[in-house]
C-alpha positions in Angstrom: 130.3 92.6 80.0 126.9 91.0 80.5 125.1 91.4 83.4 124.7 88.9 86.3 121.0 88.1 86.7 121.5 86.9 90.7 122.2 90.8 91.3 118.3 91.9 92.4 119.2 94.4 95.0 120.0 97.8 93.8 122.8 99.8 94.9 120.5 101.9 96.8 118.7 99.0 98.6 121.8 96.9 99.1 123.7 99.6 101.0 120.8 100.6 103.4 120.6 96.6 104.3 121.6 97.5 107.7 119.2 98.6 110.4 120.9 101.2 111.8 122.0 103.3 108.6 118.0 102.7 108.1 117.2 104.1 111.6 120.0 106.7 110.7 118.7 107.8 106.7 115.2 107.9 108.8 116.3 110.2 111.1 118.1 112.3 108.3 114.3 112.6 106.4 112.6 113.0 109.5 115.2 115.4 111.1 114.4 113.4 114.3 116.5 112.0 117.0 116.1 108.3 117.8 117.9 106.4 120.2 120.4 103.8 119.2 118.9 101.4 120.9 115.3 101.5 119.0 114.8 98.4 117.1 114.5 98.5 113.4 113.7 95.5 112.1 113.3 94.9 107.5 110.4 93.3 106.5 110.9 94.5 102.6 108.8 92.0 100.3 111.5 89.8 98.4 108.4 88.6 96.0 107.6 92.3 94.8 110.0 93.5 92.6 109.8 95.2 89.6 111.7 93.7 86.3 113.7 91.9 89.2 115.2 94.6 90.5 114.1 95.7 94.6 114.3 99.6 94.7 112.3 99.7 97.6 112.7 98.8 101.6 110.5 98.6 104.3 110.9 98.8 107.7 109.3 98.5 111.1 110.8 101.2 113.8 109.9 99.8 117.5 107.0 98.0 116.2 105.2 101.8 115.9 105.8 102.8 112.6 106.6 101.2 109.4 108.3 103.2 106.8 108.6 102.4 103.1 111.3 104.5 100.8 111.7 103.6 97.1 114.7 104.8 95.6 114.1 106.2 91.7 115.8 107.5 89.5 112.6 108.5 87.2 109.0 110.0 88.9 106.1 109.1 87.4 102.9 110.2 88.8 101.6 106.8 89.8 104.0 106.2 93.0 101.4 106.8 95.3 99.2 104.3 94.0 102.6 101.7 94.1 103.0 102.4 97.2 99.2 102.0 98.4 99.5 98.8 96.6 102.7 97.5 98.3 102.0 98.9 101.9 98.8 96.9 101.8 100.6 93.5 100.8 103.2 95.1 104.2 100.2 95.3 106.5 98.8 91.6 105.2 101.8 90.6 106.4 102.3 92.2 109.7 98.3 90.9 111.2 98.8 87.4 109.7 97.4 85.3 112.4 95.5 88.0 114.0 91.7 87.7 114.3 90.7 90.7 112.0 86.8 90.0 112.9 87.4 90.3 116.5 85.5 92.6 119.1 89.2 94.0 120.2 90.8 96.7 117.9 94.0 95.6 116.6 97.2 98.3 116.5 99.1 98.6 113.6 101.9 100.6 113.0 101.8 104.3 111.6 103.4 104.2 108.2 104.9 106.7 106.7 106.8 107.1 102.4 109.3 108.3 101.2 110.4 108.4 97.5 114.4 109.1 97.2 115.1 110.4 93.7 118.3 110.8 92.8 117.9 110.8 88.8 119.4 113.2 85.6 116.1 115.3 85.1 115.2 118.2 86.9 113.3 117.8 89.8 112.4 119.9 92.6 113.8 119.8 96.2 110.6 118.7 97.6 107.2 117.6 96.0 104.1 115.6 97.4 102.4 113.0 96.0 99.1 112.1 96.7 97.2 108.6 95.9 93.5 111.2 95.6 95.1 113.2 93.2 94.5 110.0 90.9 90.7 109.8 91.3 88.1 110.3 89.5 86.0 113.3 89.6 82.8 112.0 91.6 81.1 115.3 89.5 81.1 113.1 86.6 78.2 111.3 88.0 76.4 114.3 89.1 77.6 113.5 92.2 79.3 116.0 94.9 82.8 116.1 95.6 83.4 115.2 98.7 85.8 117.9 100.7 88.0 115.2 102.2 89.2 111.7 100.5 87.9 108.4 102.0 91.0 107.4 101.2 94.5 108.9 101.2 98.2 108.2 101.0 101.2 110.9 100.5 104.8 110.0 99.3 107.2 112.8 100.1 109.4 112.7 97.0 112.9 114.0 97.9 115.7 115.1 95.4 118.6 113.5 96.6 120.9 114.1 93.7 124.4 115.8 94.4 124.0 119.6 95.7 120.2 118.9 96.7 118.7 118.9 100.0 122.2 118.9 101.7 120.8 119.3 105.2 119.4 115.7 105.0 122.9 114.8 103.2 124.8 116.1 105.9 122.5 114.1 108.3 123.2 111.1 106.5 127.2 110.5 105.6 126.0 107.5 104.0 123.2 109.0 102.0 125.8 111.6 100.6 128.3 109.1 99.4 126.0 107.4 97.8 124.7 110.2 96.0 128.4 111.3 95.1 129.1 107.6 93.7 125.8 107.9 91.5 127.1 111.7 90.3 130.5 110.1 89.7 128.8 107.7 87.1 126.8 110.2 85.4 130.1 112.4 85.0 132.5 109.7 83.7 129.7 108.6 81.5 130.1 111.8 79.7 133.7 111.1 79.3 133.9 107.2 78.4 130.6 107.1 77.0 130.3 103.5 78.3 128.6 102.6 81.8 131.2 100.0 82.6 134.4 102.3 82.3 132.5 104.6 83.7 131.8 103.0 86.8 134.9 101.3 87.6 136.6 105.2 87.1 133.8 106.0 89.7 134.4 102.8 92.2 138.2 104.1 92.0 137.4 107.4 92.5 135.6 106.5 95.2 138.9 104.1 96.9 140.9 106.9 96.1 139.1 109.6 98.1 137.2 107.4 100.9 133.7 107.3 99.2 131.9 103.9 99.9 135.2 102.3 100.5 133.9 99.8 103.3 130.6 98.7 101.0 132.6 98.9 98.1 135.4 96.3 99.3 132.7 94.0 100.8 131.0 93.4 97.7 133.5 93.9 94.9 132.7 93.5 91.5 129.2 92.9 92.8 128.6 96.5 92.9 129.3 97.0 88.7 127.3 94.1 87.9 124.1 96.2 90.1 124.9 99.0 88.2 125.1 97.9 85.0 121.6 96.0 86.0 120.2 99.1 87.1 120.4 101.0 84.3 119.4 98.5 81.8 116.2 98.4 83.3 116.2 102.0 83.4 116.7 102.6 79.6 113.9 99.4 79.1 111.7 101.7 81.3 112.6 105.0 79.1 112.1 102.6 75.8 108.6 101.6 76.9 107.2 104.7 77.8 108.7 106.2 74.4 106.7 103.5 72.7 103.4 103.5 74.6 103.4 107.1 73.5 102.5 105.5 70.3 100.0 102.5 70.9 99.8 99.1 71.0 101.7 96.4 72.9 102.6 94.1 70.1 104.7 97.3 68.5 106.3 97.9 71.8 107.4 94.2 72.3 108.5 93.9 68.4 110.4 97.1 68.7 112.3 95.2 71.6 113.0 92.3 70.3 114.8 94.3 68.0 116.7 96.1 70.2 117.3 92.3 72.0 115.4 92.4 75.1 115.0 89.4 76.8 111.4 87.7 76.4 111.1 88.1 80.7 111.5 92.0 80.3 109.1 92.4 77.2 106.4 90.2 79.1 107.3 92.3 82.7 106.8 95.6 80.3 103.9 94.6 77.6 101.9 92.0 79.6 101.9 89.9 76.6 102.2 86.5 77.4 105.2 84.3 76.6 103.9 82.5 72.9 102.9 85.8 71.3 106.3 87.0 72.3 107.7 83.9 71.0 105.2 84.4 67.2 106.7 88.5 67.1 109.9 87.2 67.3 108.9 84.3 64.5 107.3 87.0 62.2 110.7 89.0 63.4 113.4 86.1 62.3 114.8 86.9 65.1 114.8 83.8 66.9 
């Protein structure tokens, strides 16, 4: 079965669509109470996505904080500086309009991030990312280090796999199921060795023993074609960072035009542009 290029939303982001399971899974992280009557409203940017797929959503909590969780199901190192990057395209967005070079101190909401990770390789309960962990050494220069960053950001990175952190789980109904659907897929994987048996045994499963059932039934087969989107772009994420291991960007996109990767997820990957995809492919006979 091929997948369905409208599906951009993953699993993840397409569940938590709702405001209050937002203000809810928030709560859950936070281990706060908030009452059901503060406003949450989404303001997730629909023009930043990665390979076309929205992992991440953003939110504004009674116009005091904004939160920002990414779901992943790898951790790289670099998430802070993703983040940085997309809370300040957030932030644009939010003082539109306002006069930034006024005498009066505009107030912007707190924000706060949150990486879910809910993947097959180990990872701790708990870890901290932090955007000054990526800077340079000032010492290089001969110059001091300062003692505190100019500028910071921290991601709390938390394991949400099956089994982990199960006081947030239990906080969050939602955030367990889902984490018991993605489990489900890993385990029938095993067994069918095929991701679209293996997640239509995990959607029954999950009819079977009231898992998901309500999402699940309101967006049908939509829900395997996300998957199966998903975790392409997972194994083309796994495939390029094997191959940048090794060098150059034309032997990346070659190796994927081998493997059939469309010429939009080589040039998202490689940065090459469009033609010299088109020439590899031409050297290739592939086209």
């Amino acid at each position: 079965m091929k997948t369905n290029k409208k599906f951009k939303d993953s699993v993840f982001t397409s569940l938590f669509s709702d405001p209050d399971l937002l203000r809810e899974l928030y709560c859950a992280l936070e281990n706060v109470s908030l009452s059901p009557e503060t406003p949450v409203s989404i303001n997730t940017l629909e023009n930043v996505l990665y390979m076309d797929l929205c992992n991440d959503i953003s939110f504004e909590i009674g116009d005091k904080l904004v939160v920002l969780i990414e779901h992943q199901s790898t951790i790289n190192p670099n998430m802070a500086l993703r983040l940085f990057l997309y809370i300040s395209k957030i932030l644009e967005k939010i003082t539109r309009g306002r006069a930034l070079y006024s005498d009066r101190k505009i107030s912007i909401p707190r924000p706060e991030f949150f990486v879910l990770y809910n993947g097959k390789e180990h990872f701790p309960d708990n870890e901290t990312l932090k955007l000054s962990d990526l800077f340079r050494k000032p010492e290089e220069l001969g110059l001091p280090e300062p003692i505190y960053p100019m500028l910071e950001l921290e991601v709390k990175v938390i394991n949400i796999t099956e089994g982990k952190n199960m006081d947030i789980q239990n906080r969050c109904s939602k955030l367990s199921e889902y984490s018991k659907f993605i489990a489900l897929i890993h385990k029938y994987l095993e067994e069918y060795d095929n991701l679209e048996d293996a997640t239509k045994e995990a959607i029954n499963y999950c009819h079977r023993h009231d898992i998901l059932v309500e999402f699940l039934e309101k967006h049908g087969s939509g829900v395997l074609g996300m998957i199966l989107t998903e975790w392409n772009t997972e194994d083309a994420i796994a495939f390029a960072r094997q191959e940048e291991r090794e060098g150059e960007r034309q032997t990346i996109a070659r190796n994927m035009l081998l493997k059939g990767y469309a010429p939009e997820l080589i040039n998202e990957i490689t940065g090459l542009d469009f033609d010299s995809i088109k020439e590899l492919a031409s050297a290739s006979n592939l086209n």
